[in-house]
N, CA, C and O atoms as CSV, one atom per row, in Angstrom:
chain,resi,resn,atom,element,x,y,z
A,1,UNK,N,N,0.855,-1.148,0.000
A,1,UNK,CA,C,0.000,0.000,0.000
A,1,UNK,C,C,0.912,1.224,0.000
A,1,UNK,O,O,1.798,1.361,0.843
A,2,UNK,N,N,0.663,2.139,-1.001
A,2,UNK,CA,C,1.328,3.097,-1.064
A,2,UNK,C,C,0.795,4.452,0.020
A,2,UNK,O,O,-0.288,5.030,-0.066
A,3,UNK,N,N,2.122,4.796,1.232
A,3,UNK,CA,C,1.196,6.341,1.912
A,3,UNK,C,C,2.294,7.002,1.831
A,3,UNK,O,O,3.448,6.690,1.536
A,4,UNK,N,N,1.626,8.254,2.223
A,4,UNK,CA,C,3.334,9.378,2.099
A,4,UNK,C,C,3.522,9.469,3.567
A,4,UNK,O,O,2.880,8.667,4.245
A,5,UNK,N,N,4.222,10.233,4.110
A,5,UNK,CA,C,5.254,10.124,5.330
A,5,UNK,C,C,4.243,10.979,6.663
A,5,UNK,O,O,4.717,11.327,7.744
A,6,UNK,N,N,3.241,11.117,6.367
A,6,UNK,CA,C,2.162,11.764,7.384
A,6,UNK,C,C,2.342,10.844,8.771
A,6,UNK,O,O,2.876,9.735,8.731
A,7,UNK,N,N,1.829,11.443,9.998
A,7,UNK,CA,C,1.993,10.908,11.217
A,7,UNK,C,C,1.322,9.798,10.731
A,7,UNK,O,O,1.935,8.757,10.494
A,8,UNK,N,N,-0.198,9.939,10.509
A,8,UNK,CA,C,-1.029,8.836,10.469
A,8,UNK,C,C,-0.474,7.149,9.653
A,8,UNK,O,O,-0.772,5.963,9.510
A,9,UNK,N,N,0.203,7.872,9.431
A,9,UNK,CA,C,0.961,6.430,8.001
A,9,UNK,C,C,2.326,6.447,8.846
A,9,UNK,O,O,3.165,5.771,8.253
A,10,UNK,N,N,2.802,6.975,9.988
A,10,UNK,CA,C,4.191,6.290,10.379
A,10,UNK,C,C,3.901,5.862,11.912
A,10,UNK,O,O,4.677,6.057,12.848
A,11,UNK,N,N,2.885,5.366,11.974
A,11,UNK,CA,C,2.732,4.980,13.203
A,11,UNK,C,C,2.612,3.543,13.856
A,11,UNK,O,O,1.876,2.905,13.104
A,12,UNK,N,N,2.828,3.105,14.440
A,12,UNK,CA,C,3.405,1.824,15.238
A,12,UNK,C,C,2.260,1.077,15.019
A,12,UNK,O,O,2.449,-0.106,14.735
A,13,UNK,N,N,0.217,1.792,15.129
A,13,UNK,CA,C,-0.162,0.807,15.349
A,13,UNK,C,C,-0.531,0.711,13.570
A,13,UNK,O,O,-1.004,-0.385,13.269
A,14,UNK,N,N,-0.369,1.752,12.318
A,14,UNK,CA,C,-0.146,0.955,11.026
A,14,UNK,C,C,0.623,-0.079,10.454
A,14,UNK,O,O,0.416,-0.871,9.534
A,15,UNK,N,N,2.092,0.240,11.664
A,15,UNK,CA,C,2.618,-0.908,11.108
A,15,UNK,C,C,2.669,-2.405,11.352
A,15,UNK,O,O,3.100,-3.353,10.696
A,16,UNK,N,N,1.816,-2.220,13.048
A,16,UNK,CA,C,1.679,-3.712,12.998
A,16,UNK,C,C,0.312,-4.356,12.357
A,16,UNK,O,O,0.117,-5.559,12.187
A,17,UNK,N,N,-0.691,-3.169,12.005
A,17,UNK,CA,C,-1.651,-3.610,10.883
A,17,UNK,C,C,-1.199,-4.309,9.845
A,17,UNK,O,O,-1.664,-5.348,9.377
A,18,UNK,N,N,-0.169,-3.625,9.467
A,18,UNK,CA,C,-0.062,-4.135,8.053
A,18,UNK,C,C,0.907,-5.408,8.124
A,18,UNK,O,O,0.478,-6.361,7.474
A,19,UNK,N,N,1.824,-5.569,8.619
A,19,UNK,CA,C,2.130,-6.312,9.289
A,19,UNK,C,C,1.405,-7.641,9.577
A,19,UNK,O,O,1.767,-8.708,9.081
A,20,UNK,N,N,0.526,-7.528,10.276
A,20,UNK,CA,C,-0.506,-8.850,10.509
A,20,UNK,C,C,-1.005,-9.190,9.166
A,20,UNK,O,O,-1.254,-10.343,8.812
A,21,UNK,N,N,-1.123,-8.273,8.525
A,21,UNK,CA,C,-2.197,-8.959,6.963
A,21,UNK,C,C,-1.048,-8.901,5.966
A,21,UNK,O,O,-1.282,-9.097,4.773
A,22,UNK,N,N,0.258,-8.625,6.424
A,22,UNK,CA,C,0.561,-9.232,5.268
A,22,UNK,C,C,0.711,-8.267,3.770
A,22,UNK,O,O,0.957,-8.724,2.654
A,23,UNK,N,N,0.461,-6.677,4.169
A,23,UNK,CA,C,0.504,-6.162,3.917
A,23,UNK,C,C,1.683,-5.153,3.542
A,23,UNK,O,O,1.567,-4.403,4.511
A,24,UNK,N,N,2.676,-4.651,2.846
A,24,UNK,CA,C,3.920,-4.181,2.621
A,24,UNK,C,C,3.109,-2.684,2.120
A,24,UNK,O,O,2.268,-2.464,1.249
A,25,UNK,N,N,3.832,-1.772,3.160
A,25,UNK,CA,C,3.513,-0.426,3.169
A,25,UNK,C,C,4.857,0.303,2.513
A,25,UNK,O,O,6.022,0.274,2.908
A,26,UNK,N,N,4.388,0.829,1.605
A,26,UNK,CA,C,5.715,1.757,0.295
A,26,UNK,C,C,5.483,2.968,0.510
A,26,UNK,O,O,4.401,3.396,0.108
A,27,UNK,N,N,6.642,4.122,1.373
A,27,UNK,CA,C,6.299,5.346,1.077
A,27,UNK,C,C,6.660,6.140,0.297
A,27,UNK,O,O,7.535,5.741,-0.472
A,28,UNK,N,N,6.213,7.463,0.145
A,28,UNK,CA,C,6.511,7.859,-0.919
A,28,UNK,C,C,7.685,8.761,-0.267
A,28,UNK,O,O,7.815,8.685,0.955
A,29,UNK,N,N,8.483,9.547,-0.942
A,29,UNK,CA,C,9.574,10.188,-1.286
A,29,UNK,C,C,9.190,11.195,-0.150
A,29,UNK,O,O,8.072,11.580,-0.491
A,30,UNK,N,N,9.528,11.841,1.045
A,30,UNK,CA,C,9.656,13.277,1.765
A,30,UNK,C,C,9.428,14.492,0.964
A,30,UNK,O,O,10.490,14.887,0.483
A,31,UNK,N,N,8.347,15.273,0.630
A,31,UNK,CA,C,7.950,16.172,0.219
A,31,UNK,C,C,7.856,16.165,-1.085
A,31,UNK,O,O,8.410,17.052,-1.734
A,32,UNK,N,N,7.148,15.176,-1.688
A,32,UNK,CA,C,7.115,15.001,-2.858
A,32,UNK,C,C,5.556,13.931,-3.028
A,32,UNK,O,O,5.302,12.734,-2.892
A,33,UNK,N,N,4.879,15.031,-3.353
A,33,UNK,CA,C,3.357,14.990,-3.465
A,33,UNK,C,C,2.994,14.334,-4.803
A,33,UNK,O,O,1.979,13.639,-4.854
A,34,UNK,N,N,3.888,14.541,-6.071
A,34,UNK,CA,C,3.913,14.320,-7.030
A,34,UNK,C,C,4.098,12.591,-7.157
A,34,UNK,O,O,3.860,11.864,-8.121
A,35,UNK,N,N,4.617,12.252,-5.794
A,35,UNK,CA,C,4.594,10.853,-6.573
A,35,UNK,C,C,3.875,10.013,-6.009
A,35,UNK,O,O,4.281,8.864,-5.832
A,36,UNK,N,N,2.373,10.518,-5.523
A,36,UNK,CA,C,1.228,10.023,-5.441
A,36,UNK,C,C,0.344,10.915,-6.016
A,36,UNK,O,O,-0.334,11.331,-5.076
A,37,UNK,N,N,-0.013,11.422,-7.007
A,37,UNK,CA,C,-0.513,12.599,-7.485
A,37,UNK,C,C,-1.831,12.535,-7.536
A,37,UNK,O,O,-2.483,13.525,-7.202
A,38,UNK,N,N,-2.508,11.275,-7.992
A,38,UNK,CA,C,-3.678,10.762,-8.012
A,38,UNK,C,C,-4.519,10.571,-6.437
A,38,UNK,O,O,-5.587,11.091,-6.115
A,39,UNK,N,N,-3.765,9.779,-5.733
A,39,UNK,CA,C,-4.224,9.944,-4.244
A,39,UNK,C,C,-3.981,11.060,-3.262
A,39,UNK,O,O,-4.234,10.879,-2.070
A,40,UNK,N,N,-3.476,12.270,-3.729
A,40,UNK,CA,C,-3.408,13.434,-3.511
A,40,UNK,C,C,-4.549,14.064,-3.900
A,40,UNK,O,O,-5.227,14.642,-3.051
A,41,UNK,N,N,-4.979,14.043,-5.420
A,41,UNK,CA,C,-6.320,14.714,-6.088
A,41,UNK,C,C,-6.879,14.525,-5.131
A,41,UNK,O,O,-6.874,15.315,-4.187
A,42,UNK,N,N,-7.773,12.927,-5.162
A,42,UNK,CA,C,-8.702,11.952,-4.499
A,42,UNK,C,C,-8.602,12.663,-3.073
A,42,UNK,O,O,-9.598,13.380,-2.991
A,43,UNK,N,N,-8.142,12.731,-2.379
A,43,UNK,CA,C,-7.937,12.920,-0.885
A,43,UNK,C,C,-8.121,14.508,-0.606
A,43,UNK,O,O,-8.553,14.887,0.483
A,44,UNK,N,N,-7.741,15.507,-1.735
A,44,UNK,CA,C,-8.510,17.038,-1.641
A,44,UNK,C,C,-9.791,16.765,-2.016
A,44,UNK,O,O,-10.574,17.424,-1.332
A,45,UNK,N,N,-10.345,16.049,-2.838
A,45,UNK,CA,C,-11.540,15.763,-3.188
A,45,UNK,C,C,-12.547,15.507,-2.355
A,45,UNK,O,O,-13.583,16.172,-2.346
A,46,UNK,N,N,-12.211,14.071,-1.242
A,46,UNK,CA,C,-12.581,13.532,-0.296
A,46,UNK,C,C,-13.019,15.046,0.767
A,46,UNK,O,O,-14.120,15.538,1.012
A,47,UNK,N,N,-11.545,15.471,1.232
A,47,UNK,CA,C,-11.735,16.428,2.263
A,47,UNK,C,C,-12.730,17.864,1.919
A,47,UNK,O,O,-13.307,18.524,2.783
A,48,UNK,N,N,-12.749,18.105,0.600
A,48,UNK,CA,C,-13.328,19.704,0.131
A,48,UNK,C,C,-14.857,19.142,0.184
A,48,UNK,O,O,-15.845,19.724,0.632
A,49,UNK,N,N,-14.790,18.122,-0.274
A,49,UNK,CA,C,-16.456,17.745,-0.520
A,49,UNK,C,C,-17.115,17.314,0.204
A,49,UNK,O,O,-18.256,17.677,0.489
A,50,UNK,N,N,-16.299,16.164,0.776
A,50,UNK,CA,C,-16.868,15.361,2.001
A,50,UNK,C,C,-16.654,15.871,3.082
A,50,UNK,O,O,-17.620,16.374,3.656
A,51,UNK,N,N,-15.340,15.914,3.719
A,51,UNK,CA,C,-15.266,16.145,5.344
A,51,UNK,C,C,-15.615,17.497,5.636
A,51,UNK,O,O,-16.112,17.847,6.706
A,52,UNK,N,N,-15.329,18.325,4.593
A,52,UNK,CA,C,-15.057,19.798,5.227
A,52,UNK,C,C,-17.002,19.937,5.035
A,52,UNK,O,O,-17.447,20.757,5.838
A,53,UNK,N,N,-17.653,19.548,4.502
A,53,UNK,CA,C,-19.131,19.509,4.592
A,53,UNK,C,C,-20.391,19.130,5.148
A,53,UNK,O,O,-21.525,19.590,5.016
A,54,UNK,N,N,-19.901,18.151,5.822
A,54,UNK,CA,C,-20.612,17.200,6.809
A,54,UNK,C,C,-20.409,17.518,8.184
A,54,UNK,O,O,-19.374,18.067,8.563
A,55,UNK,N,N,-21.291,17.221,8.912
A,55,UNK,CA,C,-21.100,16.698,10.315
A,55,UNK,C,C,-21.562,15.516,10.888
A,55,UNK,O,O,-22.694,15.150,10.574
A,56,UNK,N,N,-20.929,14.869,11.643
A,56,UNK,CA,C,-20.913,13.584,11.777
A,56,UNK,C,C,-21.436,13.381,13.663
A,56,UNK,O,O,-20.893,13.955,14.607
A,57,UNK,N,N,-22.453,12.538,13.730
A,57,UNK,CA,C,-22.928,12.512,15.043
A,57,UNK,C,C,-22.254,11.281,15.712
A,57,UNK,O,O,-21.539,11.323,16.714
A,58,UNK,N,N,-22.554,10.319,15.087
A,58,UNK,CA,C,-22.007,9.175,15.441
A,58,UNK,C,C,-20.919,8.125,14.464
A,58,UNK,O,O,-21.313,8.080,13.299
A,59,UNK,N,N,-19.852,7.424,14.677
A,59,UNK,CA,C,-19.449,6.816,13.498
A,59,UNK,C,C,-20.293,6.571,12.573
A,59,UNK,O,O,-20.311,7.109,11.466
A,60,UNK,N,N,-21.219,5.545,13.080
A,60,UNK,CA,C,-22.429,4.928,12.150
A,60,UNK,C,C,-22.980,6.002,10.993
A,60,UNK,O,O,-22.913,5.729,9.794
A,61,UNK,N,N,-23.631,7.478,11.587
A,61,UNK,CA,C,-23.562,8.307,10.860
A,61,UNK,C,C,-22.371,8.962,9.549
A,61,UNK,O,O,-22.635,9.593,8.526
A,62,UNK,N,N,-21.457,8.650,9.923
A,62,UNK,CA,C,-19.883,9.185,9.134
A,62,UNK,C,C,-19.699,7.423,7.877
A,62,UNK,O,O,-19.034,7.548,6.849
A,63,UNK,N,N,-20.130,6.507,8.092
A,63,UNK,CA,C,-20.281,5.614,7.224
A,63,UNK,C,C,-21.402,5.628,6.671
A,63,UNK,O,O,-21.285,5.438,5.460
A,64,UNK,N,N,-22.760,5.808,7.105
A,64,UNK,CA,C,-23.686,6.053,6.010
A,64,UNK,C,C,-23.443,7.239,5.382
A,64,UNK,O,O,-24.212,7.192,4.422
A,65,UNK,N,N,-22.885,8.218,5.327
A,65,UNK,CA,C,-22.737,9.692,4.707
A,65,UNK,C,C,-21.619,9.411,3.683
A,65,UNK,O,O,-21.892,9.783,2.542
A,66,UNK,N,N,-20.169,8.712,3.891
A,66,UNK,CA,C,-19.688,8.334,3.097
A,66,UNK,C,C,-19.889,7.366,2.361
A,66,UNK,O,O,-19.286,7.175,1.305
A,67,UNK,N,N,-20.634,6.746,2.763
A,67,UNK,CA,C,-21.404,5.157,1.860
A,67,UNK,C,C,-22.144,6.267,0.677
A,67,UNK,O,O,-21.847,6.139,-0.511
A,68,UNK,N,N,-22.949,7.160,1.051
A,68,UNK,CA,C,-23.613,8.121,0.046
A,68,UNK,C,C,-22.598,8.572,-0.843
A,68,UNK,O,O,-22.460,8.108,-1.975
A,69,UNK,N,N,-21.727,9.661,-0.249
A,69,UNK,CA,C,-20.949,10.225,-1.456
A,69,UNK,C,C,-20.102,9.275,-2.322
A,69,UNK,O,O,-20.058,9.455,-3.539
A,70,UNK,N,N,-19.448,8.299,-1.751
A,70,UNK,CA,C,-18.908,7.396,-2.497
A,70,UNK,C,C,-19.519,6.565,-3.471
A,70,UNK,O,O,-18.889,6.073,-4.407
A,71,UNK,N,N,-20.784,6.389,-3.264
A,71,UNK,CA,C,-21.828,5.692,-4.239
A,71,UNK,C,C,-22.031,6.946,-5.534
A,71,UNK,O,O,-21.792,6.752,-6.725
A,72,UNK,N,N,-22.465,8.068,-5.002
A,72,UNK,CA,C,-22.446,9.033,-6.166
A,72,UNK,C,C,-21.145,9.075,-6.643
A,72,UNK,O,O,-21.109,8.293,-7.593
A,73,UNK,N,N,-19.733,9.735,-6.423
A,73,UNK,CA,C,-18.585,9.481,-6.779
A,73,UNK,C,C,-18.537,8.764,-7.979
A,73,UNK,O,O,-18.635,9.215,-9.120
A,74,UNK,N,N,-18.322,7.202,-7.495
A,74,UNK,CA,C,-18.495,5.933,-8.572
A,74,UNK,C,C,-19.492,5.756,-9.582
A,74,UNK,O,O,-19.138,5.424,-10.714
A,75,UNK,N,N,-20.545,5.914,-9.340
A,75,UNK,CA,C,-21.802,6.013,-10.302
A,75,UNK,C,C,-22.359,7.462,-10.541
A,75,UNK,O,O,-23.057,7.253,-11.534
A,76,UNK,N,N,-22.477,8.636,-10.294
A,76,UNK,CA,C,-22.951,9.409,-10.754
A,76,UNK,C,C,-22.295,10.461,-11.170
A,76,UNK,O,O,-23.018,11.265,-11.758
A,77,UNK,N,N,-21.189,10.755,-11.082
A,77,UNK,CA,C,-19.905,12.132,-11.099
A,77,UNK,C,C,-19.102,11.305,-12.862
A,77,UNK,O,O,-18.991,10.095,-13.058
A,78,UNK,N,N,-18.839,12.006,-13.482
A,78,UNK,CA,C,-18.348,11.764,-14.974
A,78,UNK,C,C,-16.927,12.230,-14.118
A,78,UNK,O,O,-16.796,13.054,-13.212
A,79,UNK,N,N,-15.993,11.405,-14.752
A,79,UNK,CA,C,-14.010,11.700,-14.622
A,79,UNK,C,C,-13.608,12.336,-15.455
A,79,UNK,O,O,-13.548,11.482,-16.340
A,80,UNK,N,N,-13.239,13.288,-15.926
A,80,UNK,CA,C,-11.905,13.327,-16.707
A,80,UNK,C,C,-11.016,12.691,-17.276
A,80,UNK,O,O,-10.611,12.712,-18.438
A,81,UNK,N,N,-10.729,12.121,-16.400
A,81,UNK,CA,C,-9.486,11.161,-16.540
A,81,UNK,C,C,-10.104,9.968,-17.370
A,81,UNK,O,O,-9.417,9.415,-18.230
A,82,UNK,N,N,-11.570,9.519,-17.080
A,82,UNK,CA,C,-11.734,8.359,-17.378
A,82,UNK,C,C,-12.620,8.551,-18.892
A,82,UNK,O,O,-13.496,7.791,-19.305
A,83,UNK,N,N,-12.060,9.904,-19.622
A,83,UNK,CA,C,-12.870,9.985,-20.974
A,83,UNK,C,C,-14.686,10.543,-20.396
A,83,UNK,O,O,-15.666,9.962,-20.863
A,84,UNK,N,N,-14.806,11.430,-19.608
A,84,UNK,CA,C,-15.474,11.833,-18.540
A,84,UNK,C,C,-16.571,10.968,-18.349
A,84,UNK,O,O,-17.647,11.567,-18.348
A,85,UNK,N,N,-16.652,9.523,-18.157
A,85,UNK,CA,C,-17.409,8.456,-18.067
A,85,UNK,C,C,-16.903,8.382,-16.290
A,85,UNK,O,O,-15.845,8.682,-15.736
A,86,UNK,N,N,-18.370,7.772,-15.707
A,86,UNK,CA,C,-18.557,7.551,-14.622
A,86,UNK,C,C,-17.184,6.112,-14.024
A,86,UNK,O,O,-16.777,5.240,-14.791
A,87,UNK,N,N,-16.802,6.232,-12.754
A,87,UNK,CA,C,-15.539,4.867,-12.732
A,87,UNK,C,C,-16.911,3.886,-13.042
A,87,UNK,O,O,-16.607,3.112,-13.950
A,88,UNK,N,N,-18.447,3.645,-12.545
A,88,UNK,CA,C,-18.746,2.302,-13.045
A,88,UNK,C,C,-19.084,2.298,-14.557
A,88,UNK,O,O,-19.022,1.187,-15.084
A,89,UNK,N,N,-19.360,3.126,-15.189
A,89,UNK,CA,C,-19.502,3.191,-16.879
A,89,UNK,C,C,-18.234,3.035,-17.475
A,89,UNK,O,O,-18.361,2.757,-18.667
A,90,UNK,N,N,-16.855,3.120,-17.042
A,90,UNK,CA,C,-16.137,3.219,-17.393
A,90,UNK,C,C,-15.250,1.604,-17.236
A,90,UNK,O,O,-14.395,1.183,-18.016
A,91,UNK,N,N,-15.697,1.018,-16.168
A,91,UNK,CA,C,-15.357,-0.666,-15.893
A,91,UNK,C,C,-16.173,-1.247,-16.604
A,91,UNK,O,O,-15.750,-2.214,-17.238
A,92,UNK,N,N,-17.541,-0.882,-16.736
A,92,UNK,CA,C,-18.626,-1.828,-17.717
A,92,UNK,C,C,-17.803,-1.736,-19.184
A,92,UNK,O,O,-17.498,-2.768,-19.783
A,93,UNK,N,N,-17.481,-0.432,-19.687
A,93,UNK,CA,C,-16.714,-0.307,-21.032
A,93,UNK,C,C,-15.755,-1.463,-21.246
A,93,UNK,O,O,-15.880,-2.435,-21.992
A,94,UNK,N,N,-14.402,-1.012,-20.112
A,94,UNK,CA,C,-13.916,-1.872,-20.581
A,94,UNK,C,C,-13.554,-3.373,-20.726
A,94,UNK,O,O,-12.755,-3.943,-21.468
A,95,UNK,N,N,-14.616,-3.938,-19.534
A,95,UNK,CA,C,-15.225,-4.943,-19.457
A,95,UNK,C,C,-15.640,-5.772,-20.742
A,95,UNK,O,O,-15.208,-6.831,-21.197
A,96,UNK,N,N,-16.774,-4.784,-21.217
A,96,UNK,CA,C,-17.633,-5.516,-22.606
A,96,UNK,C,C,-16.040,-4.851,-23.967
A,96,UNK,O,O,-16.188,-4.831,-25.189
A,97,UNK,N,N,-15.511,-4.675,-23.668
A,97,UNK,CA,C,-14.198,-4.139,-24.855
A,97,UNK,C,C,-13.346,-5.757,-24.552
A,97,UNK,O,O,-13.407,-6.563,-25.481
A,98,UNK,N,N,-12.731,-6.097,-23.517
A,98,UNK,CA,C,-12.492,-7.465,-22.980
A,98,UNK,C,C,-12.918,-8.579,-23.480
A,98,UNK,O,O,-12.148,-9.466,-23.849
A,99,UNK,N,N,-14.729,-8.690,-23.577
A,99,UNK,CA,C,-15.536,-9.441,-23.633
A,99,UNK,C,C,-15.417,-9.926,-25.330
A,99,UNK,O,O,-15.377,-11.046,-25.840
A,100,UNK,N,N,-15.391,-8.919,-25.762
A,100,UNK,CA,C,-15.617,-8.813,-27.673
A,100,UNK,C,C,-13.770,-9.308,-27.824
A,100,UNK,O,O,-13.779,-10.269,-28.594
A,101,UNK,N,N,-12.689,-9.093,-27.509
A,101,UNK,CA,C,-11.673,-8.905,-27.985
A,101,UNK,C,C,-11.138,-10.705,-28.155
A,101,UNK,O,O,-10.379,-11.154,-29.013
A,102,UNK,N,N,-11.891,-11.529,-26.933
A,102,UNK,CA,C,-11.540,-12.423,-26.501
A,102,UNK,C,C,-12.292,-13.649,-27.739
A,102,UNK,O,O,-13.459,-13.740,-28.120
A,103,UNK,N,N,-10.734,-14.685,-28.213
A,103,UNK,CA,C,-11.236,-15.721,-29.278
A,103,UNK,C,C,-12.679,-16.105,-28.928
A,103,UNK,O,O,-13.112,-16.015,-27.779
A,104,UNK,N,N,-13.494,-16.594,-30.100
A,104,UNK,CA,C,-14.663,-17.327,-29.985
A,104,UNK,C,C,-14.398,-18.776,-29.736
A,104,UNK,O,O,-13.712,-19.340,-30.589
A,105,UNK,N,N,-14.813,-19.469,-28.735
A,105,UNK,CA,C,-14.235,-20.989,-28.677
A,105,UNK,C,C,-15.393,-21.760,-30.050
A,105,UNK,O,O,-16.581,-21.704,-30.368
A,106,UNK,N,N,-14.184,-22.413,-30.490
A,106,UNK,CA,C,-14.860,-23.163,-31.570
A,106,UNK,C,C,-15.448,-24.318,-30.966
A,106,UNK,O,O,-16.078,-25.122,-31.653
């Protein structure tokens, strides 16, 4: 799993998380944002839209609220990146592109 050098990602009890599962944590470079650039976007995204907007009463509340935006996110928000197709319009694509490319069994 790739994190950059934030407290939250150098801490004793991530590493014996990851650790237990088996998990190999890669950081990125000391002040160099660029070489997670994508989970940088994603994570201003997360915070401008989501956190900095909400208020949260109870956990339970803070998972159904992100269960919401993340469902719109994936299915209702068009990417850029992804030819501005939704990420699930954009897995169905290349899914059925997969589907067609693959020999016909005789």
């Amino acid at each position: 799993m790739t994190v950059d050098n934030g407290t939250e990602f150098t801490s004793k009890a991530l590493d014996e998380w990851a650790w237990r599962r088996g998990v190999k944590l890669d950081y990125t470079r000391p002040g160099k944002p660029t070489d997670n650039g994508l989970i940088e976007a994603f994570n201003g995204r997360l915070r401008d839209e989501f956190l900095n907007v909400n208020e949260f009463i109870t956990m339970q509340d803070a998972r159904e609220k992100l269960k919401a935006w993340q469902h719109d996110y994936n299915h209702h928000r068009p990417h850029g990146s992804l030819g501005h197709l939704t990420p699930s319009e954009f897995v169905k694509k290349r899914s059925d592109q997969q589907l067609e490319s693959r020999p016909t069994p005789v």
